[in-house]
N, C-alpha and C positions, 0 to 999 in steps of 0.2 A: 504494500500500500504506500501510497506516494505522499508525504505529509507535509513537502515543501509549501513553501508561500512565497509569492514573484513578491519585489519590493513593495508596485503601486497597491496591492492588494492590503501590504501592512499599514503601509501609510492613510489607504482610506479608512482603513480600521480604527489608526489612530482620532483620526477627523471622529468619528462616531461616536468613543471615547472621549474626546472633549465635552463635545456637545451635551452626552449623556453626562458627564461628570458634573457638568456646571449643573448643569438639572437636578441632577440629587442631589447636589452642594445645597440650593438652595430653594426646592419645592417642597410642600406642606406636606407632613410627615416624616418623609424622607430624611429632611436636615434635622430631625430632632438631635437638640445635644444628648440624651441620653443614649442615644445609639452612638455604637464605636465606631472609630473611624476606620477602621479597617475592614469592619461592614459594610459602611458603605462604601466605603470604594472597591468590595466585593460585590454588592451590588449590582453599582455601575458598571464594573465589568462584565459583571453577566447579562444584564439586559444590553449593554453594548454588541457580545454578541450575536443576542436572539435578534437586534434588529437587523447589524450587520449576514447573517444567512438568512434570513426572510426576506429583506427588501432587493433589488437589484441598484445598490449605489454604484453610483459613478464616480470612476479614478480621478482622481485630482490632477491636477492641470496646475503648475507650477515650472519656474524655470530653474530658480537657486535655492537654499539652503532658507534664504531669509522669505522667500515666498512662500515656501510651504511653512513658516513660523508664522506668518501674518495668516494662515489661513487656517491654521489651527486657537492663534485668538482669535477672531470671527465668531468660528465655532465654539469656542468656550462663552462670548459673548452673547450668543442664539442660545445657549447652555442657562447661562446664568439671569436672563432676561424672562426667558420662560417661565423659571424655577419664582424670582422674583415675585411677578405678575402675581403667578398662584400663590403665593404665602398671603400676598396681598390682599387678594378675594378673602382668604381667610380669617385674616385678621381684623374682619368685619363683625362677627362673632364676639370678639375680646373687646372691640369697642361698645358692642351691645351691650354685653355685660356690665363694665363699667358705670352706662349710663343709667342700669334697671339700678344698682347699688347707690348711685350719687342721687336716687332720686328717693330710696328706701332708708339711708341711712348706711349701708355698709361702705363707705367709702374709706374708712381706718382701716377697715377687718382686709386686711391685704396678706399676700403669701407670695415668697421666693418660688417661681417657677423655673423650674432649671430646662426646661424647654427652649428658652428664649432669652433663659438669664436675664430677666427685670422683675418688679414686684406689681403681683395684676391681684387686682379685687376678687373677693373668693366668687362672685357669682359669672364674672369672666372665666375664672377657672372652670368653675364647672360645667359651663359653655363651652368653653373650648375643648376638656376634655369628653365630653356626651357625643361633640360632632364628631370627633376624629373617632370613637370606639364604633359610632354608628360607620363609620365610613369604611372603617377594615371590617365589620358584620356584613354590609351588604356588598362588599368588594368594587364599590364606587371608586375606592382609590386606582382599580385598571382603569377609569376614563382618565386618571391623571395622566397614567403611562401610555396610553391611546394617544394622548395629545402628541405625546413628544416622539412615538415614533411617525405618526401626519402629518410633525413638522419638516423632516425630512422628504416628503413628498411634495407640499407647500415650498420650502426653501430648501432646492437639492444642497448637496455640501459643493461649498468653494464657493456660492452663486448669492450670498448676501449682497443687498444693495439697500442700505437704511436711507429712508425715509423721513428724515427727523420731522418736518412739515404737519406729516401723517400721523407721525406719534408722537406728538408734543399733544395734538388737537387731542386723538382718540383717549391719552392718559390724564387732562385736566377734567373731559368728561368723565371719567372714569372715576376721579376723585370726588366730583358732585356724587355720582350715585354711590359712593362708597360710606357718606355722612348719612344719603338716604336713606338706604337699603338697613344700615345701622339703626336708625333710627325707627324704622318700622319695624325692627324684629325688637324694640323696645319697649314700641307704641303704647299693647294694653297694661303695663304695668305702670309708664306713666300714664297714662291716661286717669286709671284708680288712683293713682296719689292726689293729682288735681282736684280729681273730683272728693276726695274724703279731704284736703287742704280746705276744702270752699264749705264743706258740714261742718268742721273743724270753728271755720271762722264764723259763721253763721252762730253754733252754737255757743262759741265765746262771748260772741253779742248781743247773745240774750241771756248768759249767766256770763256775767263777770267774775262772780266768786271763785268759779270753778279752775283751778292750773291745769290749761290748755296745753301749753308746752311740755308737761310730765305726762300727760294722757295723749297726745297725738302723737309723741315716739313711739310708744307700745304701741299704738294702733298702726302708723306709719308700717312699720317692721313685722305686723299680723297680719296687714291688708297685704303687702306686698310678695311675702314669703304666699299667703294664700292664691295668688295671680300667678305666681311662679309654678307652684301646683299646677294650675290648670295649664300655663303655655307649655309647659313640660311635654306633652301628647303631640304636641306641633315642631317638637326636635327635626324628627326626620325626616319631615317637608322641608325645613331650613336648612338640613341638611344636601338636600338633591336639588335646591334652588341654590345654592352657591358651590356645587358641583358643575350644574349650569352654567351658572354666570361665570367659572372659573373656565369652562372652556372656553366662551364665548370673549372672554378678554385674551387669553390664548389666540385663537384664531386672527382677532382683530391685531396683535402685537404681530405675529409673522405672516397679514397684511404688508407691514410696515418693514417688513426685512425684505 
């Protein structure tokens, strides 16, 4: 059996390896700091080369030493752009969170996430971690890997031609709906605080006597934890809507390549 490999075959191997490496450098789950690093760059190797024998890529087209280096960052660039994007989408969730705690009152009750190494309010955490268990349950996380080997297809290797114009526009939109989208998946929990804020007030001014401010925390933090209860059931539609929207910024970013 013949086990050689002509050079341009290694070299576009390597191209696929970039691309992929940046990608799990930096996509939603993938980059978690508790995974090692030697995982994943086991990983990336591996799915480097299931995409590598399944697809038909095409040999690289270079002249010198420094050509094929510019075109292997390219590819780490298309790598880590991707991977980016998608954390992004993600960390729509952790802003929701935040904002359901800054309105209930947990906005002290914070915890070291070694995820991401920052301190996130505990009901971001528990958001964040609910989407991603839901995501490896229903194996949503292969549309992640769907993407990246499409983008290949989309942007063969070597053939990057950025667009800044296109992705300047497509990423400020991007960021509108990012405060939105946040903010809807916050909605009914602000919404009850408002509305029990405005009973709250109402009945302060019709008893004065009463310490309003020692009896609308406990309720504040009753009503809230109770709203959290019932959105609780709507996890895994939030989840497959920012699976969605993850590919769908995907796609629009290599547009732009």
């Amino acid at each position: 059996m013949d086990l050689r490999i002509s050079t341009l075959t290694l070299e576009a191997f390597l191209l696929v390896l970039a691309r992929t490496g940046g990608f799990i450098a930096t996509a939603p789950l993938f980059s978690n700091r508790s995974i090692n690093t030697r995982l994943r760059v086991l990983v990336a190797g591996c799915i480097a080369i299931m995409i590598f024998t399944s697809m038909n890529m095409p040999l690289p087209e270079y002249t010198t030493v420094f050509g094929y280096t510019v075109l292997l960052l390219k590819e780490l660039f298309i790598g880590l752009s991707l991977g980016f994007v998608s954390s992004f989408v993600m960390a729509i969730i952790v802003m929701a969170g935040e904002f359901i705690d800054r309105e209930i009152g947990f906005t002290m009750a914070t915890t070291f996430d070694p995820s991401v190494g920052t301190m996130v309010t505990i009901t971001a955490e528990l958001y964040d971690k609910m989407i991603y268990l839901i995501i490896l349950i229903t194996n949503l996380h292969f549309y992640i890997l769907r993407a990246l080997a499409q983008s290949f297809d989309v942007v063969p290797l070597g053939h990057i031609n950025i667009n800044y114009g296109y992705l300047f526009t497509e990423v400020l939109g991007f960021i509108g709906q990012y405060f939105s989208i946040g903010f809807r998946i916050a909605m009914p929990v602000f919404l009850s605080t408002i509305i029990l804020n405005v009973i709250l007030g109402v009945i302060s001014k019709s008893s004065p006597q009463m310490n309003m401010f020692a009896i609308g925390m406990q309720l504040k933090v009753l009503g809230g934890l109770l709203m959290l209860s019932i959105v609780t059931m709507y996890i895994p539609s939030i989840a497959n809507y920012l699976v969605e929207k993850m590919n769908d910024v995907v796609t629009t970013v290599l547009g732009g390549l």
